[in-house]
N, C-alpha and C positions, 0 to 999 in steps of 0.2 A: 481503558486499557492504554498502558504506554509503550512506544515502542522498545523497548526491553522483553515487556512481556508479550508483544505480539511476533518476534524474532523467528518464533519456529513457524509461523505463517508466513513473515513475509520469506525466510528460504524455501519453504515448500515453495511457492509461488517462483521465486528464481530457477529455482530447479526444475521445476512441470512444464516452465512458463506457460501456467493456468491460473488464474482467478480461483479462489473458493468456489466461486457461482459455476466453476466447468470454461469460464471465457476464456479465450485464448490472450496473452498479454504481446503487443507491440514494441518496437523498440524503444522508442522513448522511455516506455513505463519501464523498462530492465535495467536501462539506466538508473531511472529513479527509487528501483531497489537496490540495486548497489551502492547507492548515493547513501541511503537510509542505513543500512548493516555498514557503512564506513565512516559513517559520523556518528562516533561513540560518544562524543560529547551530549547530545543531545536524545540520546536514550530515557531520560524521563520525559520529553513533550508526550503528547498525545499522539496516537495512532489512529486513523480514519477510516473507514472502510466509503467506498461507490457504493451507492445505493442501486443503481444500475448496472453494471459489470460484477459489483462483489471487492475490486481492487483494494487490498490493503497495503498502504505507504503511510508515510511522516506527516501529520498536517503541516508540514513546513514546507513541506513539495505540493502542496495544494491550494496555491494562490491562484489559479486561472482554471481549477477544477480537477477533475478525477485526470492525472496524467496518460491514464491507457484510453478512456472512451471520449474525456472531453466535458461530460455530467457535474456540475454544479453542487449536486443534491450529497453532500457527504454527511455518515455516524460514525460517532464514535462508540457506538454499539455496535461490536461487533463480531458478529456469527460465521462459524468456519464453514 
């Protein structure tokens, strides 16, 4: 899934600031949704989910891991 088509997940998530998984999301990660839905350029990469929290962002923003938990462990399968 590319961040295009993950769009209405990652604003649910802005809007709840909840994870799919039910987790609560931190600041950092709000940023890093805002980041994602404001860089239209790059609406075809790939979109990633936490495999631990559920977190779905850009793998662009996931160079040092899941931005809300910290988790390593990211798919890009991903389940709402």
């Amino acid at each position: 899934m590319n961040i295009d088509q993950a769009q209405p997940i990652i604003s649910k998530q802005l809007a709840s600031k909840r994870t799919p998984f039910g987790r609560q999301i931190n600041d950092v990660a709000i940023e890093a949704l805002n980041a994602t839905l404001q860089d239209t350029a790059n609406n075809g990469s790939d979109a990633v989910q936490c495999k631990s929290c559920g977190f779905v962002i850009s793998i662009l923003l996931t160079e040092t891991g899941c931005p809300n938990c910290g988790v390593e462990e990211l798919t890009t399968n991903i389940n709402e």
